[in-house]
N, CA, C and O atoms as CSV, one atom per row, in Angstrom:
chain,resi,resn,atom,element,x,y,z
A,1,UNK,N,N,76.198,108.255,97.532
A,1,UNK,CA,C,77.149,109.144,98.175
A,1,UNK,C,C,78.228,108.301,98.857
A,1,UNK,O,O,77.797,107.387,99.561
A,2,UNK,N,N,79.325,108.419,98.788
A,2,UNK,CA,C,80.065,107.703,99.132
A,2,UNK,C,C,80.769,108.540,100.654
A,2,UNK,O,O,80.745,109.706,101.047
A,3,UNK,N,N,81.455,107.056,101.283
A,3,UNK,CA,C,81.453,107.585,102.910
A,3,UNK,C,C,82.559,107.844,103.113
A,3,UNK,O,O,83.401,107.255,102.436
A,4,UNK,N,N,83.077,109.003,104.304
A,4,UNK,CA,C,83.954,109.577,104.400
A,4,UNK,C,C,83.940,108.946,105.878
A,4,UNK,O,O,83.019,109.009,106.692
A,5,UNK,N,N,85.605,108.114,106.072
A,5,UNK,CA,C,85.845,108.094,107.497
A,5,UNK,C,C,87.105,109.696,107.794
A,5,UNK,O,O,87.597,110.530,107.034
A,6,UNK,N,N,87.184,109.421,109.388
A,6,UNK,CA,C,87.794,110.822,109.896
A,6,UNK,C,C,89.165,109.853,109.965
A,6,UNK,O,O,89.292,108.650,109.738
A,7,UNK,N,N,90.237,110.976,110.413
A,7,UNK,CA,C,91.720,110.059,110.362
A,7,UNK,C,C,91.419,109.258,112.043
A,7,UNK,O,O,91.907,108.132,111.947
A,8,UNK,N,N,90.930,109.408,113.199
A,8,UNK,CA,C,90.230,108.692,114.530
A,8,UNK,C,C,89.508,107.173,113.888
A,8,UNK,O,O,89.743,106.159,114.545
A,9,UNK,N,N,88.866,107.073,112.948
A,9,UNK,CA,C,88.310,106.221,112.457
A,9,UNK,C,C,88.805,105.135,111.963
A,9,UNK,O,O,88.640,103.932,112.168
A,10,UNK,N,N,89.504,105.829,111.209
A,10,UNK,CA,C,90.575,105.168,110.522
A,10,UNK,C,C,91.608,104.744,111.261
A,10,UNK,O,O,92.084,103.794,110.641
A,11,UNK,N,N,92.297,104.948,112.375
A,11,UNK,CA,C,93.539,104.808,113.121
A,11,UNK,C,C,92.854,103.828,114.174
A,11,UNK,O,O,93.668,103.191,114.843
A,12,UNK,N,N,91.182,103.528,114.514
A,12,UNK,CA,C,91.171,102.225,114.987
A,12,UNK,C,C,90.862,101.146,114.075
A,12,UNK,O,O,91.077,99.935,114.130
A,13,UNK,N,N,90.345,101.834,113.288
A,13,UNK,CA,C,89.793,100.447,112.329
A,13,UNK,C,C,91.533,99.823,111.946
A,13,UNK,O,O,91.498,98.593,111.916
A,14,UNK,N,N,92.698,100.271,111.716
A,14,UNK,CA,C,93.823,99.779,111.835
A,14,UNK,C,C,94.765,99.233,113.414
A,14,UNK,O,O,95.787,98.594,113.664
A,15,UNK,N,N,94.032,99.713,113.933
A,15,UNK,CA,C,94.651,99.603,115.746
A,15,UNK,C,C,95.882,100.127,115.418
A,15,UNK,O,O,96.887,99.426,115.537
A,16,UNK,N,N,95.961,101.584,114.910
A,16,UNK,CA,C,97.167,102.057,114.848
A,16,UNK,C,C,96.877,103.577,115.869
A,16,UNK,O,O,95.919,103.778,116.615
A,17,UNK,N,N,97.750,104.259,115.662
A,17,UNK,CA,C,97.542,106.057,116.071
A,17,UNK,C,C,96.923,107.005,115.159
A,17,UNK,O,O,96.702,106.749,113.976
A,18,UNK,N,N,96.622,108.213,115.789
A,18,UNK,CA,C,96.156,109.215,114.793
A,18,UNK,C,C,97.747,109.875,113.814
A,18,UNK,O,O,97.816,110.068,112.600
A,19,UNK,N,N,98.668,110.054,114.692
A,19,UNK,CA,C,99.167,110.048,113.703
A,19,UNK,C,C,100.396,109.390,113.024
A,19,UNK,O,O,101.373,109.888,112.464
A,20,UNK,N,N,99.936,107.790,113.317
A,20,UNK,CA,C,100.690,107.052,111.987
A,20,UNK,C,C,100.040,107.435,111.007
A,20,UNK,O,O,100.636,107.733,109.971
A,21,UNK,N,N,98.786,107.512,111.094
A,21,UNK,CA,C,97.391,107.543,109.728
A,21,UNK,C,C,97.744,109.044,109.507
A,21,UNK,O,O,97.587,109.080,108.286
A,22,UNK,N,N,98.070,110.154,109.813
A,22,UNK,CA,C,98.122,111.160,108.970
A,22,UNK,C,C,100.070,111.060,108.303
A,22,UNK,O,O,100.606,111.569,107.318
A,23,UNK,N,N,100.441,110.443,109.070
A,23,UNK,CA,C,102.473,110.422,108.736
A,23,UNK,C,C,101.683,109.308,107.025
A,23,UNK,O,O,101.944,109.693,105.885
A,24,UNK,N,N,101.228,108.656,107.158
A,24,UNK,CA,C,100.868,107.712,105.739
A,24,UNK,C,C,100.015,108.299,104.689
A,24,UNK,O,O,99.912,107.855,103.545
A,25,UNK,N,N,99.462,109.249,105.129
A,25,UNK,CA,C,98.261,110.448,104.212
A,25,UNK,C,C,99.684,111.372,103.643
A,25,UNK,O,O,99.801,111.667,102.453
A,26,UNK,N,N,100.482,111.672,104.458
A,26,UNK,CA,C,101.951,113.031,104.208
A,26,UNK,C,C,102.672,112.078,103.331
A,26,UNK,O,O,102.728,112.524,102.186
A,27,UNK,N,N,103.217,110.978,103.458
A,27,UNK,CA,C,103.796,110.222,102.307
A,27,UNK,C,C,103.241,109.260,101.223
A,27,UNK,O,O,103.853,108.405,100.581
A,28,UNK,N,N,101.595,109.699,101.166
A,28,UNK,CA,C,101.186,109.480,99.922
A,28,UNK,C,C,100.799,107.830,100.120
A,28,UNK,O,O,100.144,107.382,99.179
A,29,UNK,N,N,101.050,107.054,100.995
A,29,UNK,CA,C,100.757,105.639,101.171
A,29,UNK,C,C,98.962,105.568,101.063
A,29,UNK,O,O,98.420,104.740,100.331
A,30,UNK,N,N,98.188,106.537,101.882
A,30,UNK,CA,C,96.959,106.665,102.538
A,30,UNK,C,C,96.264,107.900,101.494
A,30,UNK,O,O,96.439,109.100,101.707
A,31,UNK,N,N,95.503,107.394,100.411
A,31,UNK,CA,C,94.729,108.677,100.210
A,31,UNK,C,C,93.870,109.306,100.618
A,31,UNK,O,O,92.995,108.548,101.036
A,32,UNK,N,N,93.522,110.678,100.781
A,32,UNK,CA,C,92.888,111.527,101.944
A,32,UNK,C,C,91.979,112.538,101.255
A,32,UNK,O,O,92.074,112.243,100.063
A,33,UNK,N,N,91.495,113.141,101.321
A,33,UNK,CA,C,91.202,114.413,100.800
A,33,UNK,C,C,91.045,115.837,102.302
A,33,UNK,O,O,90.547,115.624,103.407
A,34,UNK,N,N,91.490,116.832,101.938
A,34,UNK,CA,C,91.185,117.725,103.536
A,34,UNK,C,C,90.344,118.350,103.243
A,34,UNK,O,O,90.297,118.721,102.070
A,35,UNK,N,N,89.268,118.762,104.204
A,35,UNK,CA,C,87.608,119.373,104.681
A,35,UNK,C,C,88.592,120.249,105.727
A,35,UNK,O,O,89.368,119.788,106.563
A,36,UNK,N,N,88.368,121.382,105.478
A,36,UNK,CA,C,89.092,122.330,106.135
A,36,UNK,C,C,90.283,122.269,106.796
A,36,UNK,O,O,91.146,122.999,106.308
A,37,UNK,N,N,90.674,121.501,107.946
A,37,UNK,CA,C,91.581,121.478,108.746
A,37,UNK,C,C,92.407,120.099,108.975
A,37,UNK,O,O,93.541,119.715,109.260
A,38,UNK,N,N,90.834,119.490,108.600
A,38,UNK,CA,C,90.939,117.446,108.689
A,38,UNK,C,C,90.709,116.810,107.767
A,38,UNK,O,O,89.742,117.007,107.031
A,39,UNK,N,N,91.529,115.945,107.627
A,39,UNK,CA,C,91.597,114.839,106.352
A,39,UNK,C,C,90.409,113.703,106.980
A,39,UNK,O,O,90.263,113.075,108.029
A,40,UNK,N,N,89.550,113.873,105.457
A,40,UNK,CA,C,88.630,112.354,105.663
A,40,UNK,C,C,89.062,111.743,104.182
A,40,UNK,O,O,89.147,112.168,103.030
A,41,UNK,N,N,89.341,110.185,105.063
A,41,UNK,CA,C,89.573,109.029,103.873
A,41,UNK,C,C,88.424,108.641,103.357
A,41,UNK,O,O,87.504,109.033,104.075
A,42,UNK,N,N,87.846,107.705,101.902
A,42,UNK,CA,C,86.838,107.389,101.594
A,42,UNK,C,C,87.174,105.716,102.073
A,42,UNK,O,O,88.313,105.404,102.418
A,43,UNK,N,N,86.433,105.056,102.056
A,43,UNK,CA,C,86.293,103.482,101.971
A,43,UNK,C,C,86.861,103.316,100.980
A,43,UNK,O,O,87.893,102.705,101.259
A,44,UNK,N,N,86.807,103.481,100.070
A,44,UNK,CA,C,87.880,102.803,99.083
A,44,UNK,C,C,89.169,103.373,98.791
A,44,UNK,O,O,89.829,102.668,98.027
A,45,UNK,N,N,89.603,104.196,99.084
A,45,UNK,CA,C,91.072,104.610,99.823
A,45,UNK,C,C,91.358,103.321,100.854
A,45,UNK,O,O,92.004,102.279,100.736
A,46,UNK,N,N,90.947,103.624,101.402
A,46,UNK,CA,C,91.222,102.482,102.841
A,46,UNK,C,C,91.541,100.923,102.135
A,46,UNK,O,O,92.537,100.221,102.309
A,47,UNK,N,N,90.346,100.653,101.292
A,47,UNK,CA,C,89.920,98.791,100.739
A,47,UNK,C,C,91.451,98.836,100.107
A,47,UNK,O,O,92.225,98.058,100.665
A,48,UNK,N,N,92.108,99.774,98.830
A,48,UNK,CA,C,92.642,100.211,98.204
A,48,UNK,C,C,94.135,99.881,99.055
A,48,UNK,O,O,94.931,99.018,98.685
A,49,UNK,N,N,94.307,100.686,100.164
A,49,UNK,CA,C,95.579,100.983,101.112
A,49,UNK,C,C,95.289,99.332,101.757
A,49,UNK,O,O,96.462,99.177,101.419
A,50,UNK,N,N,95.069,98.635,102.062
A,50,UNK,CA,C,94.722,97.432,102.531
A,50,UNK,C,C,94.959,96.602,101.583
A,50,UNK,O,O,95.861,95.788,101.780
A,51,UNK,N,N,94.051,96.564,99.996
A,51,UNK,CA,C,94.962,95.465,99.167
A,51,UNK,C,C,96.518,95.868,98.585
A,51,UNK,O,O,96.835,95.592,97.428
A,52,UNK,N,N,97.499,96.590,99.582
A,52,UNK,CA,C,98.798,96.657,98.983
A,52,UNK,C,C,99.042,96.214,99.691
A,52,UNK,O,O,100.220,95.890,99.841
């Protein structure tokens, strides 16, 4: 099963904000998928957004 971080998760594991990490999910930089209301990234979205 592969792991789903939350966009909070993701915005420290970058030491960025919550929403630089969703402004980069809206222009397609960050792939996401949305669970009702909130976008969770997978780990390899992230590994992926990191080797560019």
């Amino acid at each position: 099963m592969m792991e789903l971080l939350t966009v909070r998760e993701v915005a420290a594991y970058l030491k960025t904000t919550r929403q630089q990490v969703r402004r980069m999910i809206q222009c397609g930089e960050l792939r996401a998928v949305k669970v009702g209301r909130e976008y969770r990234i997978t780990l390899a979205a992230l590994a992926e957004f990191l080797e560019e």
